[in-house]
N, CA, C and O atoms as a GROMACS GRO file, in nm:
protein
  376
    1UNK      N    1  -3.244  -6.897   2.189
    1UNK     CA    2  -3.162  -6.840   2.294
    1UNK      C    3  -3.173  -6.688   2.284
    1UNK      O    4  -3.189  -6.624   2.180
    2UNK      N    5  -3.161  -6.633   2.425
    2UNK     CA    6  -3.195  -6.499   2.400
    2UNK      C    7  -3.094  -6.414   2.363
    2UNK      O    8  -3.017  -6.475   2.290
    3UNK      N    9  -3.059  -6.296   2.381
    3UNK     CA   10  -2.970  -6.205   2.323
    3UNK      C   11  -2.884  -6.231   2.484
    3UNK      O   12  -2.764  -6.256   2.493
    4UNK      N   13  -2.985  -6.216   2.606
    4UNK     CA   14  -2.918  -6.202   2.735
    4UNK      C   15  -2.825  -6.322   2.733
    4UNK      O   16  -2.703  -6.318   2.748
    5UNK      N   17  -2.909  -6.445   2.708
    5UNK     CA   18  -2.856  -6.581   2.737
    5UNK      C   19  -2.712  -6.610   2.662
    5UNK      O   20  -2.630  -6.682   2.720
    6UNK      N   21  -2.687  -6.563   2.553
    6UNK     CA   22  -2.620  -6.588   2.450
    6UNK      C   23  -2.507  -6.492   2.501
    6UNK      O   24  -2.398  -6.548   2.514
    7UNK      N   25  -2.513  -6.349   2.535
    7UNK     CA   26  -2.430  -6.308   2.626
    7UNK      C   27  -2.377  -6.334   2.730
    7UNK      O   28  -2.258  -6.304   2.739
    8UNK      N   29  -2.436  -6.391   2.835
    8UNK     CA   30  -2.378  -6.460   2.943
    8UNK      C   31  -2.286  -6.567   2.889
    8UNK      O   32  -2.167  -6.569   2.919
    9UNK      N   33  -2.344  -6.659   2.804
    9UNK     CA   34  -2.238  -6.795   2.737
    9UNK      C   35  -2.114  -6.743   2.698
    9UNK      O   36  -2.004  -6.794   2.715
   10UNK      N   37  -2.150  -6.612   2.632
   10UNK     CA   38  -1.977  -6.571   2.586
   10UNK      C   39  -1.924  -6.527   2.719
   10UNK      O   40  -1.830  -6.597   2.757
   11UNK      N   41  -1.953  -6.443   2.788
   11UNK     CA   42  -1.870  -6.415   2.927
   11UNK      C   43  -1.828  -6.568   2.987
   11UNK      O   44  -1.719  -6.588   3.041
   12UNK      N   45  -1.913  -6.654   2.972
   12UNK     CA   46  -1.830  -6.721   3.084
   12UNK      C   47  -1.716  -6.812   2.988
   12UNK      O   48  -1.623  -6.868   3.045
   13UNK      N   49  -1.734  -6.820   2.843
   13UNK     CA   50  -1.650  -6.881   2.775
   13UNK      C   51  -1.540  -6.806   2.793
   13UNK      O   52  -1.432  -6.857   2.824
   14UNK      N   53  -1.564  -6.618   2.768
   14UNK     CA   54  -1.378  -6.568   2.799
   14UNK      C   55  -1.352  -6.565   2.915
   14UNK      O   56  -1.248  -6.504   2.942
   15UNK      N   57  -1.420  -6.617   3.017
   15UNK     CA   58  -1.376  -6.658   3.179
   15UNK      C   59  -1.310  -6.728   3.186
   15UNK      O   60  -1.201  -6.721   3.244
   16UNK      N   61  -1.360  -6.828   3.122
   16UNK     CA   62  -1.291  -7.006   3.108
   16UNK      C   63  -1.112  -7.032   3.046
   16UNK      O   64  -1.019  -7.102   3.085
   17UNK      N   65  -1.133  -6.922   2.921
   17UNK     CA   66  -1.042  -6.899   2.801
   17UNK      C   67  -0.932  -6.785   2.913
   17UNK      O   68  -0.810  -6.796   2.910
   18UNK      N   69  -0.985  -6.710   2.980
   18UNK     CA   70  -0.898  -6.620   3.068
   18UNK      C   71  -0.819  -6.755   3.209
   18UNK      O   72  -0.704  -6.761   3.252
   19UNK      N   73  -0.909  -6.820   3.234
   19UNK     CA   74  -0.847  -6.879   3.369
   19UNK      C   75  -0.754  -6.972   3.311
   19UNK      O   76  -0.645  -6.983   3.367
   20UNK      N   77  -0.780  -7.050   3.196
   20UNK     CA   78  -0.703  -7.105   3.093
   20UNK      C   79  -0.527  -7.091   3.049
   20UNK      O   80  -0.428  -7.164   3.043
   21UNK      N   81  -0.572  -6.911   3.018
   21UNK     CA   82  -0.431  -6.884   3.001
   21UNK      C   83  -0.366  -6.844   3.141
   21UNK      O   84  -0.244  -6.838   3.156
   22UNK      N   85  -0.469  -6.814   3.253
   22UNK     CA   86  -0.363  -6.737   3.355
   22UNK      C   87  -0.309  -6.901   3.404
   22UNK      O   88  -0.216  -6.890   3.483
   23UNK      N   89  -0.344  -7.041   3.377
   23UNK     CA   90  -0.310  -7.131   3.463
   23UNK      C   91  -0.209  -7.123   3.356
   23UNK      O   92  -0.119  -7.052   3.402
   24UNK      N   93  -0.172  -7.168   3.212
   24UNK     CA   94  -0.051  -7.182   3.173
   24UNK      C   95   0.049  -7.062   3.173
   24UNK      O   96   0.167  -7.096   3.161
   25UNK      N   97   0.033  -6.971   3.180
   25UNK     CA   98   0.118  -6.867   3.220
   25UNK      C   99   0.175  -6.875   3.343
   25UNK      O  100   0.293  -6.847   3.362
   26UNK      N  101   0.077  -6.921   3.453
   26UNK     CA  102   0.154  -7.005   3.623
   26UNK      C  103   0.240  -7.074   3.602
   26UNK      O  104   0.342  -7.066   3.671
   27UNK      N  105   0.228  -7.170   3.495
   27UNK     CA  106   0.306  -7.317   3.477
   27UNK      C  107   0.462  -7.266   3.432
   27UNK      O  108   0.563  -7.325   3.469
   28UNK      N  109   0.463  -7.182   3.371
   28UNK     CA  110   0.583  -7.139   3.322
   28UNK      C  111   0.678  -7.118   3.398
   28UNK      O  112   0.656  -7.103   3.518
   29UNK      N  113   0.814  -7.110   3.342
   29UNK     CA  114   0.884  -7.103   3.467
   29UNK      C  115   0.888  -6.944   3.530
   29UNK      O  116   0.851  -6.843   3.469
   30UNK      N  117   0.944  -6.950   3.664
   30UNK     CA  118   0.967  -6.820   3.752
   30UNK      C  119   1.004  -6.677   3.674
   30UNK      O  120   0.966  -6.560   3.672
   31UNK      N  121   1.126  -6.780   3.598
   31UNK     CA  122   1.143  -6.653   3.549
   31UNK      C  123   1.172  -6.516   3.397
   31UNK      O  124   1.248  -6.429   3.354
   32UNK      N  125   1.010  -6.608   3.369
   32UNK     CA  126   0.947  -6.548   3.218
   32UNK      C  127   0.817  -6.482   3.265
   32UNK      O  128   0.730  -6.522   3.343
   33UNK      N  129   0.831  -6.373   3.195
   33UNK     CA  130   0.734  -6.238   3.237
   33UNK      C  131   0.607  -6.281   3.203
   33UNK      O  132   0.594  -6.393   3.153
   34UNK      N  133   0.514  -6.213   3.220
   34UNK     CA  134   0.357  -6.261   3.238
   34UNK      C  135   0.334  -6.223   3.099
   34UNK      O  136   0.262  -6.277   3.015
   35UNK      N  137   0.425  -6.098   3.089
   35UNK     CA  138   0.395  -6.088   2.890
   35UNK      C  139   0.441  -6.224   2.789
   35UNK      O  140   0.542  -6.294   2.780
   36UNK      N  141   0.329  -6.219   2.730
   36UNK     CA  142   0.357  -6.394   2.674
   36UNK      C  143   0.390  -6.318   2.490
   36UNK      O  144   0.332  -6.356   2.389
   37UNK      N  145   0.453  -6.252   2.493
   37UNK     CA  146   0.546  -6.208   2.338
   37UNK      C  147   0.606  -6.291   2.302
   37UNK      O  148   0.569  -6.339   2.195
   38UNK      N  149   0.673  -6.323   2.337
   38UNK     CA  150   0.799  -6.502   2.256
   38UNK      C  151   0.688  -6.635   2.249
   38UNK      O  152   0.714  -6.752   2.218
   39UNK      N  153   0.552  -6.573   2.290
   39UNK     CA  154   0.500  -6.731   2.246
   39UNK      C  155   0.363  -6.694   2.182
   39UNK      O  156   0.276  -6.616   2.219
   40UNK      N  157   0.375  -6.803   2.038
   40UNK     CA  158   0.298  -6.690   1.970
   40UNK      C  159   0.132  -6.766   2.028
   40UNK      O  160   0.036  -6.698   1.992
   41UNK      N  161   0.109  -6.848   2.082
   41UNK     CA  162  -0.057  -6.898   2.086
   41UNK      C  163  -0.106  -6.839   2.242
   41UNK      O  164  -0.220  -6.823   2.286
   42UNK      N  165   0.005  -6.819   2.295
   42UNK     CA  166   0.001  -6.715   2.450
   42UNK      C  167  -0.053  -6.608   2.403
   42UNK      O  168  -0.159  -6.564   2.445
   43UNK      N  169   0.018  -6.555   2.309
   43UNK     CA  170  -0.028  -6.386   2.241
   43UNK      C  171  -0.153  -6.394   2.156
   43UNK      O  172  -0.227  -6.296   2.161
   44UNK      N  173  -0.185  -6.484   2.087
   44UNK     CA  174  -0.283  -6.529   2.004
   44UNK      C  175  -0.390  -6.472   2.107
   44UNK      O  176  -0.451  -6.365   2.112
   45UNK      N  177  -0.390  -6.604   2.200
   45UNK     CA  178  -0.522  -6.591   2.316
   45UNK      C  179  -0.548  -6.479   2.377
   45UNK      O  180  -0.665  -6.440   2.388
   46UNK      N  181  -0.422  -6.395   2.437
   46UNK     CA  182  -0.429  -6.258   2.502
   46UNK      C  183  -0.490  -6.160   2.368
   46UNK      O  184  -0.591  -6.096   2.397
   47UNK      N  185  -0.455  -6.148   2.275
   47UNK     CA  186  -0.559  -6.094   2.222
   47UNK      C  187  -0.680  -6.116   2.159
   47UNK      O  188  -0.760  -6.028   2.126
   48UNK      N  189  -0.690  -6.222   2.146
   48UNK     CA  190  -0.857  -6.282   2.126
   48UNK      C  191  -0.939  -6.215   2.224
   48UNK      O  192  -1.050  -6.164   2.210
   49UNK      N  193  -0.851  -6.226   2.348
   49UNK     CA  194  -0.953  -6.199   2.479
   49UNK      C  195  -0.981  -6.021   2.495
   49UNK      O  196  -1.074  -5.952   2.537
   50UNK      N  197  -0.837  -5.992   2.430
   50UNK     CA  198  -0.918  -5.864   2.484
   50UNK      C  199  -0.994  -5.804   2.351
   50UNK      O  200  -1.046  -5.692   2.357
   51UNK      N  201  -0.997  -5.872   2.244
   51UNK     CA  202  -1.136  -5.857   2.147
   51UNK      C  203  -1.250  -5.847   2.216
   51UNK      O  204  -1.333  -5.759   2.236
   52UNK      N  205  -1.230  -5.988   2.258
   52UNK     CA  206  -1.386  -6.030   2.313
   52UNK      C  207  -1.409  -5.941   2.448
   52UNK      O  208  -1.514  -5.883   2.473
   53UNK      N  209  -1.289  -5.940   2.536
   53UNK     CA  210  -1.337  -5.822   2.636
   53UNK      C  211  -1.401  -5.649   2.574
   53UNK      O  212  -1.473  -5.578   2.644
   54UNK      N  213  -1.366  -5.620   2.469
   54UNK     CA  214  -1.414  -5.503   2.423
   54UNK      C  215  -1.555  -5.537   2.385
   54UNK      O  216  -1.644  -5.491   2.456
   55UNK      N  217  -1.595  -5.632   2.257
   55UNK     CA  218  -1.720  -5.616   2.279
   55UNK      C  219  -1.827  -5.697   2.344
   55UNK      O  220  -1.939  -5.707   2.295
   56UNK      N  221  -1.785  -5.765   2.475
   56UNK     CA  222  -1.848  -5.761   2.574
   56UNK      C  223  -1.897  -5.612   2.644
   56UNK      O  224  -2.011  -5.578   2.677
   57UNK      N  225  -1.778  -5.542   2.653
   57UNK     CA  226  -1.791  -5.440   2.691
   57UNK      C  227  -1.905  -5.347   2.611
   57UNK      O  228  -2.010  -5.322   2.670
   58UNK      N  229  -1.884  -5.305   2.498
   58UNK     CA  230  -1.995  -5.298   2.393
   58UNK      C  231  -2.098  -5.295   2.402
   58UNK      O  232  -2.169  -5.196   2.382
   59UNK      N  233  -2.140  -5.434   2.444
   59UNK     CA  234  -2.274  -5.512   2.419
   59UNK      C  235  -2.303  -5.490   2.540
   59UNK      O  236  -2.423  -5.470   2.523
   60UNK      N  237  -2.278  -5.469   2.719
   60UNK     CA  238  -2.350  -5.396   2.827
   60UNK      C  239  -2.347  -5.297   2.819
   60UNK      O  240  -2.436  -5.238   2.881
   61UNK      N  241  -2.252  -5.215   2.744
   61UNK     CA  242  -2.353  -5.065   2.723
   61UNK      C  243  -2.452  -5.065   2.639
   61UNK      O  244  -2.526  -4.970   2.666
   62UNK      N  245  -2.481  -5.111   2.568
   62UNK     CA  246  -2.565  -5.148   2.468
   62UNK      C  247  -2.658  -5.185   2.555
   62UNK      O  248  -2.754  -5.108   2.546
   63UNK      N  249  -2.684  -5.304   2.673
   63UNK     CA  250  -2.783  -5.372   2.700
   63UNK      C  251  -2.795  -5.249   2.848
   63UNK      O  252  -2.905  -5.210   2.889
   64UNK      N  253  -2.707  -5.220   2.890
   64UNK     CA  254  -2.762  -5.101   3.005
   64UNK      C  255  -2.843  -5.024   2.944
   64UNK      O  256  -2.957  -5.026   2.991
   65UNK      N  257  -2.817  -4.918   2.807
   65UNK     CA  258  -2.937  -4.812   2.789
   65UNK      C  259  -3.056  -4.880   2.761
   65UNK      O  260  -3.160  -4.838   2.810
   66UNK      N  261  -3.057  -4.998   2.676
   66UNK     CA  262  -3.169  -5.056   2.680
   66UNK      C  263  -3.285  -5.081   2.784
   66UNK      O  264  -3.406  -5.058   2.777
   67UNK      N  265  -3.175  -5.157   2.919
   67UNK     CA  266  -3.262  -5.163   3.035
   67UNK      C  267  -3.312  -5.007   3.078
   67UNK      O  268  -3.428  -4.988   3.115
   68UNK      N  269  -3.218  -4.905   3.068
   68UNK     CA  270  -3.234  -4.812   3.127
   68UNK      C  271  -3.384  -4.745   3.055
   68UNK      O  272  -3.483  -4.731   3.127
   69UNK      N  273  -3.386  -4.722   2.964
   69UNK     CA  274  -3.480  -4.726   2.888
   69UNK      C  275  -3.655  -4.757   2.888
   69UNK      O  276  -3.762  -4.705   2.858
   70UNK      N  277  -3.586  -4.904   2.955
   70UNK     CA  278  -3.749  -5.004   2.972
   70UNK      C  279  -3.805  -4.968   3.133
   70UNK      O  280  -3.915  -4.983   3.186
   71UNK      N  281  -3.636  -4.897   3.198
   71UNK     CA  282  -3.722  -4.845   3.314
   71UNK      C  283  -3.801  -4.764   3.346
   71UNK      O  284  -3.891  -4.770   3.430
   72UNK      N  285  -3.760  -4.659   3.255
   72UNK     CA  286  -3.830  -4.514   3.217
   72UNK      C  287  -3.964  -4.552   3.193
   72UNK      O  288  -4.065  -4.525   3.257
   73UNK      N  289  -3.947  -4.628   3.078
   73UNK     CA  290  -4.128  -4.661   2.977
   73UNK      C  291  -4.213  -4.780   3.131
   73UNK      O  292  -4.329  -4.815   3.114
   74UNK      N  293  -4.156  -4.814   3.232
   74UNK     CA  294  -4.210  -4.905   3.334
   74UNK      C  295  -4.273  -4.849   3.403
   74UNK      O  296  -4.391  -4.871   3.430
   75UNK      N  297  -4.167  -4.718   3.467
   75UNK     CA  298  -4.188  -4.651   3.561
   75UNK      C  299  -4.297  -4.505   3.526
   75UNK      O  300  -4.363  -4.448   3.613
   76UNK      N  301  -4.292  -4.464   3.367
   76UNK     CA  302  -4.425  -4.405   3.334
   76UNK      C  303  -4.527  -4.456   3.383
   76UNK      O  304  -4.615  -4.409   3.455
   77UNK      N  305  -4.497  -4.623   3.310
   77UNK     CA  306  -4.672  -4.695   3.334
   77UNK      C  307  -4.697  -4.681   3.414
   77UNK      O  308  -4.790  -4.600   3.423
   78UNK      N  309  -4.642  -4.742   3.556
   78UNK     CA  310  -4.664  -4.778   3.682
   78UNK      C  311  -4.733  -4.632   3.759
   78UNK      O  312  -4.822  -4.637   3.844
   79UNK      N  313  -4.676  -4.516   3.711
   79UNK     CA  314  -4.697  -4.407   3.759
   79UNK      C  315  -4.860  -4.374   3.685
   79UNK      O  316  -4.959  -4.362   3.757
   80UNK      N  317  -4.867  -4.364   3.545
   80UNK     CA  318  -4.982  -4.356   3.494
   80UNK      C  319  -5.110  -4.458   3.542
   80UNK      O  320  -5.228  -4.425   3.550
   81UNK      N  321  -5.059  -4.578   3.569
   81UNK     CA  322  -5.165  -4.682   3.655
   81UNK      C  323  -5.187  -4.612   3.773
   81UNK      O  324  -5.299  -4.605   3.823
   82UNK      N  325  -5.103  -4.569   3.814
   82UNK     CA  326  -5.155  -4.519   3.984
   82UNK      C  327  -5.226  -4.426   4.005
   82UNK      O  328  -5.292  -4.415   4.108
   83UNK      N  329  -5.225  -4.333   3.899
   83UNK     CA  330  -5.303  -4.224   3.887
   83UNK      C  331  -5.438  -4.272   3.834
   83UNK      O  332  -5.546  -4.226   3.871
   84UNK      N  333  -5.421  -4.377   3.737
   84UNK     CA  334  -5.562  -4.381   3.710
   84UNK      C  335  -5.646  -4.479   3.807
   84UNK      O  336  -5.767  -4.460   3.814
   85UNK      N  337  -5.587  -4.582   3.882
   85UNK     CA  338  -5.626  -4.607   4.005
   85UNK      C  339  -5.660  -4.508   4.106
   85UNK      O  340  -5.761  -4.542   4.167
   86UNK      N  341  -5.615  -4.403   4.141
   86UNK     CA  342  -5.654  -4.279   4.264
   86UNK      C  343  -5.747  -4.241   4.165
   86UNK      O  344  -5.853  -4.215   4.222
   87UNK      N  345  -5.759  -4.224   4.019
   87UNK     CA  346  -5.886  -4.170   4.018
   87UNK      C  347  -6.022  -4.208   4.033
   87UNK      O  348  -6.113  -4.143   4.084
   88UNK      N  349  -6.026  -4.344   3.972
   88UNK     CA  350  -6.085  -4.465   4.020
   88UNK      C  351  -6.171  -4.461   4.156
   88UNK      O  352  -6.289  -4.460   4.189
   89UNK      N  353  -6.016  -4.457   4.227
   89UNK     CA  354  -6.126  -4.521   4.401
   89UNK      C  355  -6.127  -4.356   4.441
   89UNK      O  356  -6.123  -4.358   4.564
   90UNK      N  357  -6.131  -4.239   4.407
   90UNK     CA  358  -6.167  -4.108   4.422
   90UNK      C  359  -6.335  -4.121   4.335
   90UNK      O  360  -6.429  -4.087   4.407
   91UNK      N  361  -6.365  -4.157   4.219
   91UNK     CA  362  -6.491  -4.174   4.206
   91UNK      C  363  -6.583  -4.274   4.275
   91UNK      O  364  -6.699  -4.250   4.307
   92UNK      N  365  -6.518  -4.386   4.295
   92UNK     CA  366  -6.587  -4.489   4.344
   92UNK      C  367  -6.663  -4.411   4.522
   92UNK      O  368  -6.779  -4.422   4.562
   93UNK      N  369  -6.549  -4.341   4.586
   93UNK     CA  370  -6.585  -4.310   4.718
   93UNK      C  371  -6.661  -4.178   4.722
   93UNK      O  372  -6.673  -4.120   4.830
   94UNK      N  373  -6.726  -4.112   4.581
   94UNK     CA  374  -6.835  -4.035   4.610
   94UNK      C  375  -6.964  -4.048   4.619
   94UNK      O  376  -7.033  -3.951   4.649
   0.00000   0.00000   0.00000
């Protein structure tokens, strides 16, 4: 599994783990606050998640400079191919 693949699996697991708690936090009654402090596996989960929301967070900056990176070293090539292609069909057409 790749680094990408293995990242996506965790996003959608704290998706799952997020829609999870926002449905039992619905279930509750009217009128107990969305802060889940008096219950300790409510609070447990809310901060698991925002663990995992940080280094999710983390890990796309991490994987943005990377991409950003491979665009640079792409967009050299692509540029260096083109040039050596025009030089190419510039000799070929003398």
């Amino acid at each position: 599994m790749s680094k990408d693949e293995n990242t996506e699996s965790r996003i959608e697991a704290a998706l799952q783990r997020l829609h999870n708690l926002s449905t039992a936090l619905s279930e509750r009654p009217a009128q107990t606050s969305l802060i889940a402090g008096d219950d300790p596996v409510l609070k447990a989960e809310m901060d698991s998640l925002r663990v995992e929301n940080q280094l999710l967070r983390q890990e796309l900056l991490e994987l943005t400079a990377s991409y950003n990176g491979l665009k640079q070293a792409t967009d050299a090539a692509s540029s260096r191919l083109d040039k050596t292609i025009a030089d190419i069909s510039g000799m070929l057409e003398q």
